[in-house]
C-alpha positions in Angstrom: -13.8 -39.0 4.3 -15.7 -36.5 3.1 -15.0 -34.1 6.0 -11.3 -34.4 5.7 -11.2 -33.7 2.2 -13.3 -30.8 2.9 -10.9 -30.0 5.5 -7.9 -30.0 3.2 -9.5 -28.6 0.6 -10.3 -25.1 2.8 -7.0 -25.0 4.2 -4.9 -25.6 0.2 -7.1 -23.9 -2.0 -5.0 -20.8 -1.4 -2.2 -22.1 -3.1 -4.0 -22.3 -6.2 -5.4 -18.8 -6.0 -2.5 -17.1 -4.5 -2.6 -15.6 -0.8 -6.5 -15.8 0.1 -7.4 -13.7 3.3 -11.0 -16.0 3.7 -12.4 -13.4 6.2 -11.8 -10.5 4.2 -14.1 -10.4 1.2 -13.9 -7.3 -1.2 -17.6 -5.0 -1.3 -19.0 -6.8 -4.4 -18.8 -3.8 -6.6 -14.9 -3.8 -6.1 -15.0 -7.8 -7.1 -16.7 -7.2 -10.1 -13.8 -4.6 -11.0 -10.9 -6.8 -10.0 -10.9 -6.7 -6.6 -9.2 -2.8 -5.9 -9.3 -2.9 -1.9 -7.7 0.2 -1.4 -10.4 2.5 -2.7 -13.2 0.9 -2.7 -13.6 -1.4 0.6 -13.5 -0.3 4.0 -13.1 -3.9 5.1 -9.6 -3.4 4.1 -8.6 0.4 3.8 -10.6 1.6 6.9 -9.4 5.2 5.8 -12.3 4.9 3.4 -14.8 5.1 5.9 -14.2 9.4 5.7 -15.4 9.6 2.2 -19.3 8.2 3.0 -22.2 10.5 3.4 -24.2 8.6 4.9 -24.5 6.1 7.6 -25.0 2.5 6.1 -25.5 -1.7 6.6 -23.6 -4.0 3.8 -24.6 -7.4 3.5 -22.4 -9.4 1.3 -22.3 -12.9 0.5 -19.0 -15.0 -1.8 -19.4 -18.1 -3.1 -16.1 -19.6 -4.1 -16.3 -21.9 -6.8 -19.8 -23.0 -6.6 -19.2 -24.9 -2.9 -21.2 -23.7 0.0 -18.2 -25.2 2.3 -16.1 -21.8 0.5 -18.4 -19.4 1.3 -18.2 -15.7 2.8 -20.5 -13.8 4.7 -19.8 -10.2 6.2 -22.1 -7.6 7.8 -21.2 -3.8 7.9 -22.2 -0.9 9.5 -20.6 2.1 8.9 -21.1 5.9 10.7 -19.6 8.9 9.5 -18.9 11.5 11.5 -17.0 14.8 11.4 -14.9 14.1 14.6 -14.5 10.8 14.1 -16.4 7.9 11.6 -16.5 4.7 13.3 -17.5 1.3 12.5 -17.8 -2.5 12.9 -17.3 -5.7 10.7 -18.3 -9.3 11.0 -17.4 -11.8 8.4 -17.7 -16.2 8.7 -16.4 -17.8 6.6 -16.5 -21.6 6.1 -18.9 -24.5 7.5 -19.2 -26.5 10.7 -16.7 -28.5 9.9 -14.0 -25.7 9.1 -14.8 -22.0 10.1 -13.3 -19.1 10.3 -15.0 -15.4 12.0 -13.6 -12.2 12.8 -14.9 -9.1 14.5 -13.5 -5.8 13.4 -13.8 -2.1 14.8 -12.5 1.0 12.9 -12.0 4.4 13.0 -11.2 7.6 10.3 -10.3 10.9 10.6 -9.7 13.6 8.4 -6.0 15.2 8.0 -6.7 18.7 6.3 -8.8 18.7 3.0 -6.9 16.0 0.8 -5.8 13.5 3.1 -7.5 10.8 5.4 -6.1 8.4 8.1 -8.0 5.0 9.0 -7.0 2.2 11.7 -8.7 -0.5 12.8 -8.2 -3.4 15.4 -10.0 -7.1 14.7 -10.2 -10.5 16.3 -10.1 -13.7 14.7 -10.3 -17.2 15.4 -10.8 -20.5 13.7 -13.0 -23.6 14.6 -12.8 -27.1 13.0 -14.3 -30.7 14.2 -11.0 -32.5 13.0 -8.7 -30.4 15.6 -8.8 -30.4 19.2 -6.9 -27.1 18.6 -8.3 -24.1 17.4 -5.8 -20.7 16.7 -6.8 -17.0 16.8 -5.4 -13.6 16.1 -5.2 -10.3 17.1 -4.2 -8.0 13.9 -4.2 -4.0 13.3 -4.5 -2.6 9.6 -3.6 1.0 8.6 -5.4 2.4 6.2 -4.6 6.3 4.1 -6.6 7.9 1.5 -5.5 10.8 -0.8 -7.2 13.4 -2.9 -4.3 14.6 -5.1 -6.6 16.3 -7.8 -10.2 16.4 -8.3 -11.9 13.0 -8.9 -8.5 11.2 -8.5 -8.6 9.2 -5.0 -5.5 7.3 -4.2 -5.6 4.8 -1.2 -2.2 2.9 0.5 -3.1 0.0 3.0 -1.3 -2.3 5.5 -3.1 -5.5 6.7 -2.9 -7.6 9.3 0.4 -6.1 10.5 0.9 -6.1 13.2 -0.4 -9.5 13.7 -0.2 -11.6 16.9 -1.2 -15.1 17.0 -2.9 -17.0 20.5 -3.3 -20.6 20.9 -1.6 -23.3 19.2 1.1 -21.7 17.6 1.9 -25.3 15.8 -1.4 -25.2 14.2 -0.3 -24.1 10.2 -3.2 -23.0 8.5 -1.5 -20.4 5.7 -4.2 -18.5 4.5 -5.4 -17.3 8.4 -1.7 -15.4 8.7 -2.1 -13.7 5.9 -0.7 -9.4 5.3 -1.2 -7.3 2.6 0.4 -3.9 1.2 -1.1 -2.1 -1.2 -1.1 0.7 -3.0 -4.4 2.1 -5.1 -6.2 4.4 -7.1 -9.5 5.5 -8.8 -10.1 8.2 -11.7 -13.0 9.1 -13.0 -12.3 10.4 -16.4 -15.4 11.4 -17.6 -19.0 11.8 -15.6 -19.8 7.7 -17.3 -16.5 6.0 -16.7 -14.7 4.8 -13.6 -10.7 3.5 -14.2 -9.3 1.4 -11.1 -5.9 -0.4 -10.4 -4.0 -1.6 -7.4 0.1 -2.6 -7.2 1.0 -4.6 -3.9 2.8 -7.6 -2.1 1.9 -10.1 0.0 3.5 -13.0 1.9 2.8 -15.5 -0.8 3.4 -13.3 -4.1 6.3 -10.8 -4.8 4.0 -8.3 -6.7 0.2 -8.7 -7.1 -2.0 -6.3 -9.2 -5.5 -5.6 -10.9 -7.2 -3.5 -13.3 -10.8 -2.6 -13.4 -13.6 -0.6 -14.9 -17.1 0.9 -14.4 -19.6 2.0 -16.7 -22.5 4.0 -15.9 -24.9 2.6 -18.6 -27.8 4.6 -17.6 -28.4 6.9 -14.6 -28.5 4.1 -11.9 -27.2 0.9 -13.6 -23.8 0.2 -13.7 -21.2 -2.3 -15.4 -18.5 -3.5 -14.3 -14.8 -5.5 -15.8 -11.7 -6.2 -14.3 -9.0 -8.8 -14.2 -6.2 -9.3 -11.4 -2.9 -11.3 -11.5 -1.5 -14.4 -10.5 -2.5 -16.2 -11.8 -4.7 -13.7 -14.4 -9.0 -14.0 -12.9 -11.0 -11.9 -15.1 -14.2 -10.5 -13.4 -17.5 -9.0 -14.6 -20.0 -7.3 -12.3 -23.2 -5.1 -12.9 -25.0 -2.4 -10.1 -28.1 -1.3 -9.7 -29.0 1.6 -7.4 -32.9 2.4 -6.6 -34.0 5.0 -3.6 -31.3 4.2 -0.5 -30.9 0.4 -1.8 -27.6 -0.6 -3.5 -27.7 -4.3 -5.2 -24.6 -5.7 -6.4 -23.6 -8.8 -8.4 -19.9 -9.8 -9.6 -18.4 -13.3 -10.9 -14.4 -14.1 -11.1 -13.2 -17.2 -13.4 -10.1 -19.3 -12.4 -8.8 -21.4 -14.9 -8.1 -24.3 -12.5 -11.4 -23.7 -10.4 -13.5 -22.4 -12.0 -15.8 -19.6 -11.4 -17.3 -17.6 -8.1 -20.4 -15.5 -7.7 -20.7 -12.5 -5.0 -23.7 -10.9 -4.2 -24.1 -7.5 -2.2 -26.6 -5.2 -0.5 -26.4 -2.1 1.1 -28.7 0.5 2.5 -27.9 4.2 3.3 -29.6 6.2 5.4 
């Protein structure tokens, strides 16, 4: 009994929280900030990828509403390049009694000084004990970034579309065929303070959105506020940067389900 309500749980708690992609969990710095994809996470916007330095690992780790059966794990590694940055995502998310993975590949290329184009290709599939059937997909995302001005970074997004499905096509589990379009930006109006906001559509909601800050308290310590829409989750996240180590920590409060913690790590090199 306890399985199945597990089960049905994972596969309803979307509803609640509008369109949930569980695979695709948001760097933690962007969660603490709202949750702006487009600008701030190459797991989503794989255009982004042309704006790092360096070459990097992210480990990050969601815990949805304080149950380990909700939980999100991803690995990143990322390598810029001149002619072409390239790199590769894995994300689980789940138990063994419901889990979801996928395994991503990108690319980036520049276009000119202002502009950046980003696509990516990734594979997922689901596993569950209480279905002989499991489903998987095949999706492609399309990612563009855009300098208009200094320190203003726009980024435009389309996920999981196309999408193709393989398997049991009969097998409805909402939140695994899930496509977002977005539109973002970032502006850092002074040296201390960084504004962020997103405006997009998905295929449970007509028009999703967030808003987001970060404050550069001291020299490598950072806080962070945001809150998105439907239904309204506010979010508050702090940073800490020492040598090549990033640590980051963000929590998001639903008023139905309470709250969720994300922690995140990253290393450049």
């Amino acid at each position: 009994m306890k399985y199945l309500f597990l089960f049905l749980f994972t596969g309803i708690f979307s509803l609640c929280a509008y369109g949930v992609d569980n695979l695709r969990l948001p760097d933690i710095r962007s969660v603490g900030m709202g949750g702006n994809v487009g600008t701030q996470s190459v797991l989503f916007n794989p255009a982004l990828i042309v704006g790092k330095e360096k070459k990097s690992v992210h480990l990050d780790y969601f815990n949805r509403y304080m149950l380990k059966e909700l939980s999100t794990m991803s690995g990143s590694f990322y390598y810029p390049n001149r002619l072409l940055s390239t790199g590769v995502d894995i994300s689980v998310f789940g138990s063994d009694i419901y889990r979801e993975m996928m395994v991503r590949i990108l690319g980036g290329k520049r276009l000119g000084d202002k502009w950046a184009l980003g696509l990516a290709f990734h594979y997922s599939f689901l596993q569950t004990e209480l279905l002989e059937n499991t489903r998987s997909r095949l999706s492609t995302d399309i990612g563009i970034s855009f300098f208009p001005i200094d320190k203003l970074l726009i980024g435009m997004l389309i996920m999981n579309l196309p999408s193709v499905s393989i398997g049991n096509k009969d097998l409805e589990i909402e939140d695994f065929n899930y496509y977002l379009i977005q539109i973002s930006f970032q502006w850092e109006i002074i040296n201390d303070l960084l504004i962020t906001g997103s405006l997009g559509t998905e295929d449970k909601q007509t028009l999703l959105g967030n808003l987001g800050i970060e404050y550069a308290a001291f020299d490598s310590f950072f806080i962070r506020a945001g809150i998105q829409t439907t239904p309204l989750l506010p979010s508050l996240g702090i940073g800490y940067n020492f040598s090549c180590f990033t640590i980051d920590v963000a929590s998001v409060y639903h008023p139905v389900l309470g709250i969720s913690t994300g922690l995140g790590l990253s290393f450049s090199f």
